[in-house]
C-alpha positions in Angstrom: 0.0 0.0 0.0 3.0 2.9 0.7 4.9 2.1 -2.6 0.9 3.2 -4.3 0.4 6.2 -2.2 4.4 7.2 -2.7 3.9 6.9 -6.9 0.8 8.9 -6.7 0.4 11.9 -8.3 -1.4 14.6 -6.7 0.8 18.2 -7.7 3.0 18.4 -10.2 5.9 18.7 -8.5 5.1 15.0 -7.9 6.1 14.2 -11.2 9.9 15.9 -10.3 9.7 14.1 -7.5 9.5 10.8 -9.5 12.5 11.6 -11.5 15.4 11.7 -8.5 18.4 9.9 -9.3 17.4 9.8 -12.6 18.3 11.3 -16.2 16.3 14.5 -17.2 16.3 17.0 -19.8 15.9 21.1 -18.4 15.2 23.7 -20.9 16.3 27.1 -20.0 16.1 30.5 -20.8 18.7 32.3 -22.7 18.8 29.0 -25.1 20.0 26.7 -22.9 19.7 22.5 -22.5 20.7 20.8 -20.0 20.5 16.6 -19.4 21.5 15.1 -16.5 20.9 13.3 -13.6 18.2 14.7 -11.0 20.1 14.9 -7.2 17.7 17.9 -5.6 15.1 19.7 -6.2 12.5 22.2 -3.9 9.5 24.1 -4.3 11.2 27.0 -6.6 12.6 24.6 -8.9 16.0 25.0 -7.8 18.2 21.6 -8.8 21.3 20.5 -8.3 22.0 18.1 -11.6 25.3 15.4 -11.8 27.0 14.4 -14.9 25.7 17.6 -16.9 25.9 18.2 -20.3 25.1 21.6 -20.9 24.0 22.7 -24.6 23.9 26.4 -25.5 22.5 27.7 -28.5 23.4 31.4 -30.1 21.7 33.1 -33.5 24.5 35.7 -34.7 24.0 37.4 -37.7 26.8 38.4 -40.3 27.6 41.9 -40.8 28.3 41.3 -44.2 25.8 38.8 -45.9 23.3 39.4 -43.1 22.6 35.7 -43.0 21.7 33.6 -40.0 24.5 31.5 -38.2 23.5 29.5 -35.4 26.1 28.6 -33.3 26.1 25.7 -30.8 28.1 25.2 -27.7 28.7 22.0 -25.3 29.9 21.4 -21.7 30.2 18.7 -19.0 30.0 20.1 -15.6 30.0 17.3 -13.0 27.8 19.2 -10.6 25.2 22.0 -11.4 23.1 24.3 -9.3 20.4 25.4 -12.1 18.2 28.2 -10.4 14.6 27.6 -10.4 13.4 31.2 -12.1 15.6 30.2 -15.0 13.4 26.9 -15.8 11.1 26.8 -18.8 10.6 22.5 -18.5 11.5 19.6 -17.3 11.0 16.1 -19.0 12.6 12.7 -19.0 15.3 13.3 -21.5 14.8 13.5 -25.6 15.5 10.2 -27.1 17.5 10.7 -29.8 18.0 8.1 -32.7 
């Protein structure tokens, strides 16, 4: 009967809590991705993340041609604190094929 009651869902910080010590995917503001795994978490969202790969995207435009680049950057950070204002979603992470 407690392992039913302590998968329940009633708020959806529930569905956070579900994910500790495991894998997740954080979108940002300012362009940013992050995956890793889920150590801490509170009401504000604040996490702290292990094995993080962060993923930072940037639009920059040419002076000259005036076309589009997008520039991408990556990271590793073994620990993360991500702040919770910053947080946009949170989801198992993308499967990518």
């Amino acid at each position: 009967m407690a392992s039913e009651e302590e998968s329940a869902v009633k708020e959806p910080l529930d569905l956070i809590r579900l994910s500790l010590d495991e894998r997740i995917y954080v979108k940002l503001r300012s362009e940013r991705e992050l995956r890793g795994k889920l150590h801490a978490y509170d009401q504000h969202l604040n996490m702290i993340l292990g094995d993080v790969e962060e993923i930072v995207t940037s639009l920059e435009i040419d002076d000259e041609t005036y076309e589009e680049i997008v520039r991408t950057t990556r990271r590793t950070v073994p620990f993360l604190f991500v702040r919770g204002d910053g947080v946009i979603l949170v989801s198992p992470p993308l499967r990518t094929a």
